[in-house]
C-alpha positions in Angstrom: 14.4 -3.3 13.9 16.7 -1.2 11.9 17.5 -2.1 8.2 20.7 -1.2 7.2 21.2 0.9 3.6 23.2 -2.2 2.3 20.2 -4.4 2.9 17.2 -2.0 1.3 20.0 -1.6 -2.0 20.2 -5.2 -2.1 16.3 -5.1 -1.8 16.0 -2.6 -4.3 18.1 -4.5 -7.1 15.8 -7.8 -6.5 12.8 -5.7 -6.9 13.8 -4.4 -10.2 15.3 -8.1 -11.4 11.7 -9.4 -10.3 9.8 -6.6 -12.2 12.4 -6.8 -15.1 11.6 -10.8 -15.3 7.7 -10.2 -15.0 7.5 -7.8 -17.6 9.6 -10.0 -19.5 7.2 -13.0 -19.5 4.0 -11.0 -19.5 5.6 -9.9 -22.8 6.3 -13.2 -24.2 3.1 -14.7 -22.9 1.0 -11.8 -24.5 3.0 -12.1 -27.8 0.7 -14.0 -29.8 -2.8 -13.2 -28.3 -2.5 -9.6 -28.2 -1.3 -6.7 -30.8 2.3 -5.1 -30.3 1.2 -1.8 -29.1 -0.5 -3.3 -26.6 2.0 -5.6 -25.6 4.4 -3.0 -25.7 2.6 -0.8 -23.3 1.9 -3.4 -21.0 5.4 -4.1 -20.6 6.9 -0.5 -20.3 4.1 -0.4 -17.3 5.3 -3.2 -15.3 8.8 -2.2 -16.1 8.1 1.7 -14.6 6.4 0.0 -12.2 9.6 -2.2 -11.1 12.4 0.9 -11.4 10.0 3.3 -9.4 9.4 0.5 -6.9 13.5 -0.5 -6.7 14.1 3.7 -7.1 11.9 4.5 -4.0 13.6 1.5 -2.0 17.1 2.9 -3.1 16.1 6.1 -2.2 14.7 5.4 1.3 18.1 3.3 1.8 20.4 5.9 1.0 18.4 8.7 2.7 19.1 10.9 5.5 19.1 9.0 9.1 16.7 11.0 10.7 17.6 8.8 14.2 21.2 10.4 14.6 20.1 13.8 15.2 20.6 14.6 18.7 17.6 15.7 21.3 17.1 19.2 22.4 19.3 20.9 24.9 16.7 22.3 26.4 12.7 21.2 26.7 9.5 23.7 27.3 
């Protein structure tokens, strides 16, 4: 089965909106237990985390389509 690029850029946007929304509530659930700094840098983590998760999906949907080159001519 073939995904097309539309689908893994759809995909990619959820997987950022779902990272974005985790980080979000680990931020507000950590707000009163834990120092800012800490919170702080647990948040920026899951947030890399979600745009180099979506940025590696967009990537791999906008890449080259390796199955439209043609065979060789000739084989050995």
């Amino acid at each position: 089965m073939e995904f097309s690029g539309t689908f893994l850029a759809v995909v990619a946007v959820l997987v950022l909106l779902v990272g974005a929304a985790v980080a979000y509530i680990a931020f507000r659930v950590l707000r009163k237990s834990v120092r800012l700094a800490i919170r702080l840098v647990l948040a920026g983590a899951l947030l890399i985390g979600a745009l180099v998760g979506g940025g590696t999906l967009w990537y791999y949907a906008l890449g080259s389509d390796a199955a439209g080159k043609s065979p060789p001519a000739r084989r050995r």
